[in-house]
LUMLUM-987727 format. One record per residue (C-alpha): y, x, z; residue in three letters. Coordinates in pm, 1 decimal. Each point is the difference from the previous one (the first is absolute). Layout:
N
{py->Y; px->X; pz->Z; r->ALA}
...
//
This chain:
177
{py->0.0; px->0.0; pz->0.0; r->UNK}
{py->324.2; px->120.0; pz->-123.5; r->UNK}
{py->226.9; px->105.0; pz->283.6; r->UNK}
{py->291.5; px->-281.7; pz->-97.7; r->UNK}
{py->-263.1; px->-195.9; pz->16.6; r->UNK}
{py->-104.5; px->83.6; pz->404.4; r->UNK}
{py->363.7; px->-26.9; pz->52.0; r->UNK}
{py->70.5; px->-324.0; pz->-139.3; r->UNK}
{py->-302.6; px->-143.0; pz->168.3; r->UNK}
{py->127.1; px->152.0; pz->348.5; r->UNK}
{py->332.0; px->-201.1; pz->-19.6; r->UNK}
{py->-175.1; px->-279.7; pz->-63.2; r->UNK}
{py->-220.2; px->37.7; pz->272.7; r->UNK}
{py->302.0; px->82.2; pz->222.7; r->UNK}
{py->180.2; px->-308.4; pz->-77.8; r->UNK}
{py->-323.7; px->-192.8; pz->95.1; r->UNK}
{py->-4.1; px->171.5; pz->342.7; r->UNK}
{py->313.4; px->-28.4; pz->63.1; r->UNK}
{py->21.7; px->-365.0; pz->-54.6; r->UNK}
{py->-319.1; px->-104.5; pz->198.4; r->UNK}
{py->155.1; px->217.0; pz->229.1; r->UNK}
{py->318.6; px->-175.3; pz->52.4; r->UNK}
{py->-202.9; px->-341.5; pz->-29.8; r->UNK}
{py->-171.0; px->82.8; pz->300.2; r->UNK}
{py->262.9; px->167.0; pz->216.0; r->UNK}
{py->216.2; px->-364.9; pz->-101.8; r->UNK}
{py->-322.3; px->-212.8; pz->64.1; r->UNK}
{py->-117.3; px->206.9; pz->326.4; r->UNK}
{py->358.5; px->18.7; pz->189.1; r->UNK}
{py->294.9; px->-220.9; pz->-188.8; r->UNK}
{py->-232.8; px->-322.2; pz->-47.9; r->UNK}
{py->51.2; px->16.6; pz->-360.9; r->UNK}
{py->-222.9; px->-231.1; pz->-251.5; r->UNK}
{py->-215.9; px->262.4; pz->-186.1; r->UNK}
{py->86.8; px->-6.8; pz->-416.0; r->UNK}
{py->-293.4; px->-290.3; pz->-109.8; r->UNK}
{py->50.9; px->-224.8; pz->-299.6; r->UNK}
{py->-25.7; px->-353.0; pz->56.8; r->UNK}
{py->-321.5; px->-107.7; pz->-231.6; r->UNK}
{py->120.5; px->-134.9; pz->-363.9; r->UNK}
{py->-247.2; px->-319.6; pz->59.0; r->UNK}
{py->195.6; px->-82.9; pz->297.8; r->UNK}
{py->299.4; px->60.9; pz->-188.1; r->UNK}
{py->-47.2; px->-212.0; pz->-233.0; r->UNK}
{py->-84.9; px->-328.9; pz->268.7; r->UNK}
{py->289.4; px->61.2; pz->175.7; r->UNK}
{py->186.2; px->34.7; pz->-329.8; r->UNK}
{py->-128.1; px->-327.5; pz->-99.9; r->UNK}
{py->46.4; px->-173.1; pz->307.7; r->UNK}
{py->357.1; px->90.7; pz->82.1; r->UNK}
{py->337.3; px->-218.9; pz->-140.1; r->UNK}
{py->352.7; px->145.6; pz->-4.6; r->UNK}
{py->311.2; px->-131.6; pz->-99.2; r->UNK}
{py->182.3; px->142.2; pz->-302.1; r->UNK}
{py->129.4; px->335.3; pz->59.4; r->UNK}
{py->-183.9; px->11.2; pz->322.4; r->UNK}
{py->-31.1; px->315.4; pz->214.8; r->UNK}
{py->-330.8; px->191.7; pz->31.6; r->UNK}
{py->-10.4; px->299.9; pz->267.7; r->UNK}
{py->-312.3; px->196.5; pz->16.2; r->UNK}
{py->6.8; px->133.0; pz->340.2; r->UNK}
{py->-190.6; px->399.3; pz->-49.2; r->UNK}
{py->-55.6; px->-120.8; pz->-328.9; r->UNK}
{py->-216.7; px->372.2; pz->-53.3; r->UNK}
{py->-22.1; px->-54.4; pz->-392.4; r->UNK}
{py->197.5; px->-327.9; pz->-18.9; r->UNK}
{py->-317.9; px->-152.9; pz->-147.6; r->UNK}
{py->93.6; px->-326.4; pz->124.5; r->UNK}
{py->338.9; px->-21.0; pz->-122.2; r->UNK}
{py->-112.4; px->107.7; pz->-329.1; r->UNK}
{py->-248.6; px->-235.8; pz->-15.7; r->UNK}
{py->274.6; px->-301.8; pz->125.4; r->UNK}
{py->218.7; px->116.8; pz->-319.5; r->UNK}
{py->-223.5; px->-139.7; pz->-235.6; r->UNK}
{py->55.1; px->-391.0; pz->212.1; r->UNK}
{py->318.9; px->110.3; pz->95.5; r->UNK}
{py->201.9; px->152.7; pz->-260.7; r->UNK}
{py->324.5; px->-99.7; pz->127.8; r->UNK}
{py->-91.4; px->49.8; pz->357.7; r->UNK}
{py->164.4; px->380.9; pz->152.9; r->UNK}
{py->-282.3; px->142.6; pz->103.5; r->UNK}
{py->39.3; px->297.5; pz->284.4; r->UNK}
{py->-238.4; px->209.1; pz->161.9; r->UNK}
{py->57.6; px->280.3; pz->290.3; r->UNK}
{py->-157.8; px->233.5; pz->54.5; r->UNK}
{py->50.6; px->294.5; pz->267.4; r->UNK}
{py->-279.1; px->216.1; pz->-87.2; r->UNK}
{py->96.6; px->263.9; pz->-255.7; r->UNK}
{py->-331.5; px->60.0; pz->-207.3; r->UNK}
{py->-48.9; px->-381.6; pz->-63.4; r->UNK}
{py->424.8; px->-35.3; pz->-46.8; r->UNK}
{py->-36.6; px->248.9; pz->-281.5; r->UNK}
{py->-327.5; px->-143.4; pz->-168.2; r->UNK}
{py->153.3; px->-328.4; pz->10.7; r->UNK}
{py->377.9; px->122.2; pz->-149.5; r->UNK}
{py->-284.4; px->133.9; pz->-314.3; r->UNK}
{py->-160.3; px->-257.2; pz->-107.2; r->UNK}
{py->306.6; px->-205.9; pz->54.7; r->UNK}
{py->158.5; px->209.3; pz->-213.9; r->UNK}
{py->-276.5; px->3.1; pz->-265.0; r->UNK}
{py->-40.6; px->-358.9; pz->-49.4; r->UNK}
{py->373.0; px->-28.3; pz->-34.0; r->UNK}
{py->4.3; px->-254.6; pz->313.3; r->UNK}
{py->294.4; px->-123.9; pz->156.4; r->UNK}
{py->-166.8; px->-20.3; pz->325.4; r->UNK}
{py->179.7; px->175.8; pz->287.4; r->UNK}
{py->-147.6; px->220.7; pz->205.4; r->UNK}
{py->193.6; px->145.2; pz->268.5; r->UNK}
{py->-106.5; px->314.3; pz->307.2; r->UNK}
{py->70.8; px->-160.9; pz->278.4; r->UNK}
{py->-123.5; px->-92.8; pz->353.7; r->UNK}
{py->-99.2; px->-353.2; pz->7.1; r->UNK}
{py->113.8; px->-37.5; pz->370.5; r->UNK}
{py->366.5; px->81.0; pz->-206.7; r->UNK}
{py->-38.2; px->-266.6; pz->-266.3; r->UNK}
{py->278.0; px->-299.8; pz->20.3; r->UNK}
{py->-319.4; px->-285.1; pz->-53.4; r->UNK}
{py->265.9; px->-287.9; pz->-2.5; r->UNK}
{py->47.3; px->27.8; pz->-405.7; r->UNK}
{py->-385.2; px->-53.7; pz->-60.1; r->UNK}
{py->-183.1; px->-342.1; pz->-109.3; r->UNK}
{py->-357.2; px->184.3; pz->35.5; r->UNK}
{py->-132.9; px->300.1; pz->203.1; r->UNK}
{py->-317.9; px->137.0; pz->-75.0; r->UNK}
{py->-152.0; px->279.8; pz->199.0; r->UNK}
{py->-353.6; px->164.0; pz->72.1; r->UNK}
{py->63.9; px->192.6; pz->266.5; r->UNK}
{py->-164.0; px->29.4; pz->370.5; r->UNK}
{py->-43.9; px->-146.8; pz->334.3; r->UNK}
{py->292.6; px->198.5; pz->151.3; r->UNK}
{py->269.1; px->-7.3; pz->-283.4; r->UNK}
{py->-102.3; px->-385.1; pz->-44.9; r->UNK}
{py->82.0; px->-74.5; pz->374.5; r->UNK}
{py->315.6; px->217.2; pz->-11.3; r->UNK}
{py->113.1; px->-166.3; pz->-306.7; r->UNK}
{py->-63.6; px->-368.7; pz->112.5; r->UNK}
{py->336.9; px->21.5; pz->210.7; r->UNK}
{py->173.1; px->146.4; pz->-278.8; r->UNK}
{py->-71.7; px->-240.1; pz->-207.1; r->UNK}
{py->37.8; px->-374.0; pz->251.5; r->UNK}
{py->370.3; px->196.6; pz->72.8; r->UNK}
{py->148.7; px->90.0; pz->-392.1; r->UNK}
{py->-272.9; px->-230.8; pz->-215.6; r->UNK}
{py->189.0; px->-300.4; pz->-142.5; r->UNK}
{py->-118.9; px->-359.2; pz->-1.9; r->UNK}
{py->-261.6; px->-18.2; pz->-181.4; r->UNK}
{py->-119.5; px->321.7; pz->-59.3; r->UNK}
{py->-395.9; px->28.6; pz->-78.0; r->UNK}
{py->-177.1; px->285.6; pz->108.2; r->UNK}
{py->-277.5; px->122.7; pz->-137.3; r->UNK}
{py->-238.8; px->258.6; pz->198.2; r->UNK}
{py->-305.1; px->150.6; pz->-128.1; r->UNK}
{py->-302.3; px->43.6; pz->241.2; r->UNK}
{py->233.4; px->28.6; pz->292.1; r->UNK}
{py->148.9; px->-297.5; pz->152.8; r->UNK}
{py->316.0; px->-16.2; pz->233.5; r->UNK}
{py->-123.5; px->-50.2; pz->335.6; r->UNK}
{py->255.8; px->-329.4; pz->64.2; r->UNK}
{py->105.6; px->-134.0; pz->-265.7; r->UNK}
{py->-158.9; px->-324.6; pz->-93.5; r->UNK}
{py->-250.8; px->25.1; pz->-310.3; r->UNK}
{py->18.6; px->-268.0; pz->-299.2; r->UNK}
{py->-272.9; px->131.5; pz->-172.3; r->UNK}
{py->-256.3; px->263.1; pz->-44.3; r->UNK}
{py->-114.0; px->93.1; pz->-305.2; r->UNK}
{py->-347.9; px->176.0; pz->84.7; r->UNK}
{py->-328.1; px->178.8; pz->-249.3; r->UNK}
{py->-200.5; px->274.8; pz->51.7; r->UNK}
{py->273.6; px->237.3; pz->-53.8; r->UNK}
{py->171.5; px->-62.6; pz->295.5; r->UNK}
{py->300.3; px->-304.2; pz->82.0; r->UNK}
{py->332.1; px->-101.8; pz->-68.5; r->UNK}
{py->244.6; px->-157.3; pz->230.1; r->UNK}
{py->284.4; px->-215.6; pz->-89.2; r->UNK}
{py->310.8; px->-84.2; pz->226.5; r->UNK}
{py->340.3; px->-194.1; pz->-54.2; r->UNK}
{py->309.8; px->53.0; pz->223.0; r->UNK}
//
């Protein structure tokens, strides 16, 4: 093997570590959601189940890839669609293919504890336990009237549920405010 080869090959291994790395130090000790796609067959039954007025708001709380909210332009092409995301690898792979399929969803690096929720007709998030319970409050204090919120295998612990969407692959919870 050539030695640019070896090289190029290192770097790419180095990226890997370095991102599993930071994944676990921001699971283990910040309480950070880990970078998981939502499954595109769950996508697509929440996609098909959801309404939203014209130029509604979508927010795609750690929205990792913004899978979702690419998936919600096709139902929603007059809808802004915005995703955060705090976690740089997953900010970066999102701003690409973004970029490459000439979207005009927006995908912004930032903290979702630090995101003004009020604008937003629809959250979506698949997150975990802790982020879901620190985000319920968030959400009951800036959420507007309603607001649906959709969760992915992670409900929030007191809110009331309208429905649950459930299959092998895991369940969906749906909330208004």
């Amino acid at each position: 093997m050539s030695l640019v080869i070896q090289i190029i090959i290192m770097f790419f291994f180095a990226i890997f570590a370095v991102f599993f790395t930071v994944q676990f130090y921001n699971i283990l000790f910040r309480g950070y959601a880990p970078f998981i796609s939502s499954k595109k067959e769950i996508i697509k039954k929440i996609i098909s189940k959801l309404e939203l007025k014209e130029n509604g708001v979508i927010y795609e709380l750690g929205c990792g890839n913004a899978g979702f909210l690419r998936a919600a332009r096709k139902k929603f092409p007059s809808a802004e669609l915005v995703g955060f995301e705090y976690s740089f690898l997953p900010y970066v792979i999102a701003q690409i293919q973004n970029s490459l399929s000439k979207s005009k969803i927006s995908i912004r690096k930032k903290n979702i504890f630090k995101v003004d929720l009020s604008q937003a007709d629809v959250l979506y998030c698949y997150l975990n336990v802790l982020t879901m319970k620190k985000l319920e409050e968030k959400i009951k204090t800036e959420g507007k009237s309603g607001l649906k919120i959709i969760s992915y295998q992670f409900p929030l612990p007191d809110m009331k549920i309208e429905e649950i969407l459930a299959d092998e692959k895991g369940k969906v919870y749906f909330y208004s405010l």
